[in-house]
N, C-alpha and C positions, 0 to 999 in steps of 0.2 A: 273893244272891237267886237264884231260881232256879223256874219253875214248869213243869210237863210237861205236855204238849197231845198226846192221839191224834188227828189226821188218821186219819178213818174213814169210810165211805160201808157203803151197806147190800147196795150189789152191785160185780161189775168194771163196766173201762170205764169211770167215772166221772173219770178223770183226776187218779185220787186220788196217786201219787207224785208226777205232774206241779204239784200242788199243795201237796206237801211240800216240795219243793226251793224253790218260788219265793215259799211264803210266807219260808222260811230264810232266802233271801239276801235278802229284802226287810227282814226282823227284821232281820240280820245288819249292817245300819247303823248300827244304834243299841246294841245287846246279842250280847253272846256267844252264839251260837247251835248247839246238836250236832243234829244229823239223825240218828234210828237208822231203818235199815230193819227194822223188828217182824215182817215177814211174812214169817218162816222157811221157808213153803213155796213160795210163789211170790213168789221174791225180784225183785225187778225196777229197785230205785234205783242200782246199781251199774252199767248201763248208762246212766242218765242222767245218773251223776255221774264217767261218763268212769273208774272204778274196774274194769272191767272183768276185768282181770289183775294185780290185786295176791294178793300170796300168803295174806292173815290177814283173814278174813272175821269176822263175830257166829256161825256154825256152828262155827268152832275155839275159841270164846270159851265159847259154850254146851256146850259137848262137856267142855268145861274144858284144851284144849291150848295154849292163848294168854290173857296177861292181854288186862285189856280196853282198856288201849292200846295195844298192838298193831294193833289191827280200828281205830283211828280217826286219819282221814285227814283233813289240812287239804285242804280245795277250797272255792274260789270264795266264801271270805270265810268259811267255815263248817269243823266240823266236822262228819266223815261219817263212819258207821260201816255200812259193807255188810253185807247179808247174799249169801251163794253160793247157786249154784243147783245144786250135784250132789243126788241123794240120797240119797247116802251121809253128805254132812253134813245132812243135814233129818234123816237115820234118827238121828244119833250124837248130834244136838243135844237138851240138856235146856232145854224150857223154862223149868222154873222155877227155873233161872238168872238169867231175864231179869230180876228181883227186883235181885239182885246187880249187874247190868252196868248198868242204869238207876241203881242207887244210886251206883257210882263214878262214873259222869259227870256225877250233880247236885253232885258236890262243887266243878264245876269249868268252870260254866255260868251263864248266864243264863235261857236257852230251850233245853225239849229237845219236840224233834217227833220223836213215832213215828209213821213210817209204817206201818198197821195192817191185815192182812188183810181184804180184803175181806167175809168170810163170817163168822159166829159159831158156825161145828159146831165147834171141837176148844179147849182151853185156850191153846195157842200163839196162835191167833188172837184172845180173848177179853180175854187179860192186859194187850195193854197197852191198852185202853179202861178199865180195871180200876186199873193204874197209874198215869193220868193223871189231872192236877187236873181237865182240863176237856177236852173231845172238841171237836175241829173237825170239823162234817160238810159234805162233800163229796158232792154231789148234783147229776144232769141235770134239767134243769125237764120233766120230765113225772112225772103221778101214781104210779107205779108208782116210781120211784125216790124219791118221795118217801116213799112207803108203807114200803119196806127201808130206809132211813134213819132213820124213826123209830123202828125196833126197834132202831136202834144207838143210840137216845136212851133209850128205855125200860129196854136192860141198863145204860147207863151208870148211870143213875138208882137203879137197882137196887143198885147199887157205891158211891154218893154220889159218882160222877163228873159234876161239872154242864157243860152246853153253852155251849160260848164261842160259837158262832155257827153259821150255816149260810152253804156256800160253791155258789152254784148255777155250774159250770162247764160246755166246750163247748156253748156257748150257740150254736146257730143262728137263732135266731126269738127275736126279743126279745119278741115277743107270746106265746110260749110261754111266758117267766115270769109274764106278766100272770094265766095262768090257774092258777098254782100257789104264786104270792108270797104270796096272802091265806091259804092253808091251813098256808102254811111258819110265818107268823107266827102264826098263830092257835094251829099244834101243838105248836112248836120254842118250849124257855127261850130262847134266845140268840137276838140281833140275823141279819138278812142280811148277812153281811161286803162280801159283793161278786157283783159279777155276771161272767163270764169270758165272752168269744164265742172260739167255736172258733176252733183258729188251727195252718197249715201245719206254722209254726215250730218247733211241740211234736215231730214226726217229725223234722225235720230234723237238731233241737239231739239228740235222740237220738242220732240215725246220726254224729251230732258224737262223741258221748260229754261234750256240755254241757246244765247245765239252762238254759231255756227266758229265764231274764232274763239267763244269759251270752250267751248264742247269738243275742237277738233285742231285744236289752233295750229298745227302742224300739215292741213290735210292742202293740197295744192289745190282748194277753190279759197280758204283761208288766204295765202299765199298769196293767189290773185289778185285779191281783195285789197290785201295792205299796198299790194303795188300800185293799185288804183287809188286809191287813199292819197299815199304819196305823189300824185301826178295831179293831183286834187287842189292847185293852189290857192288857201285861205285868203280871203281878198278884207281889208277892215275895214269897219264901218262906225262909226259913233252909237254908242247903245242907244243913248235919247233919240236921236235924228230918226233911227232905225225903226226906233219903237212908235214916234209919232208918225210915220210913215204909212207901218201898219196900222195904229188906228183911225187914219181917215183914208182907207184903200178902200176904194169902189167896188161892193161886192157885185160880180158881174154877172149875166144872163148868160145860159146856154147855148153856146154855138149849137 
């Protein structure tokens, strides 16, 4: 069985890696879990997942200089597949690749979360909202974030990618959701997963080089997290079916 899920928000800032990892290791108790870092230009999950300085990133895999287990690293109950941050590998990397390197890892998964560029201008960014069963969007409770969020519902939709849910994160004002829960639910296919309040620990587990439920695993965004997780129903799919899917998926043009 095996189903893929874009973690995606409609702007930065959202805490949208921070939300990849700690949905992962929360999945990660029950089901085989691979994390890919999707956002080949501004790669960012390899700092959180303590990957820092390893030699074989998803750029050497996309370029086609590494297979694709090479780039993937057992951490914190998961597996992880970096992307680098030179730009020499962003320049050499072909995206539609990613077709390919998503297909060999459904053969050998449960759950695959891409974490997904924030913006929808270039196909690298687009593909894997494109590739996924179902889009987690990751969203701050104010109007404008939720306005860019629903154009990453709208292109899914466009793709026959349906919305597992929406995750409102860095919550300061819990009144702040009140004014924007009814519009979420009234706009968004999918359930509210969870609610997240900002939390220290996200910086800190960074500068760790751990994600946020290694580093803090008790802190109530932690908590959050896992309750989101749990509201997360794994849907299954045939590895092969899954995996041939992705490799003849349409890589699309830029709304």
């Amino acid at each position: 069985m095996v189903e893929a899920f874009a973690v995606a928000s409609g702007k930065g800032g959202t805490g949208k890696t921070t939300s990849t990892l700690a949905l992962g290791m929360a999945l990660a108790e029950e089901h085989d879990v691979t994390v890919v870092d999707a956002d080949t230009g501004m790669a960012n999950l390899l700092f959180h997942a303590g990957l820092a300085e390893v030699d074989v990133t998803l750029h050497d895999v996309l370029a086609g200089d590494a297979p694709t287990d090479a780039a993937a690293y057992e951490r914190f109950g998961m597996r992880v597949v970096p992307c680098g941050t030179s730009l020499a590998g962003f320049r050499d990397a072909d995206p539609e690749r990613l077709r390919s390197v998503v297909a060999d890892l459904a053969r050998d998964t449960d759950v695959l979360l891409l974490d997904s560029p924030a913006a929808l201008g270039s196909k690298s960014a687009i593909l894997p909202v494109v590739l996924a069963d179902r889009v987690v969007v990751v969203l701050n409770p104010t109007v404008p974030s939720l306005s860019d969020a629903l154009k990453v519902q709208e292109y899914a939709r466009s793709y026959g990618t349906d919305t597992a849910g929406v995750l409102f994160n860095r919550v300061r004002d819990d009144g702040a959701i009140d004014r924007v829960a009814e519009q979420a639910e009234r706009y968004f296919d999918g359930p509210t997963l969870g609610t997240v309040p900002e939390s220290d620990a996200v910086q800190s587990g960074r500068q760790a080089g751990e994600p946020l439920l290694a580093h803090a695993p008790d802190s109530p965004a932690a908590r959050a997290y896992r309750e989101a997780a749990a509201t997360l129903e794994v849907r299954s799919g045939a590895a092969e079916d899954v995996a041939a899917r992705f490799r003849s998926a349409v890589v699309p043009d830029p709304p």
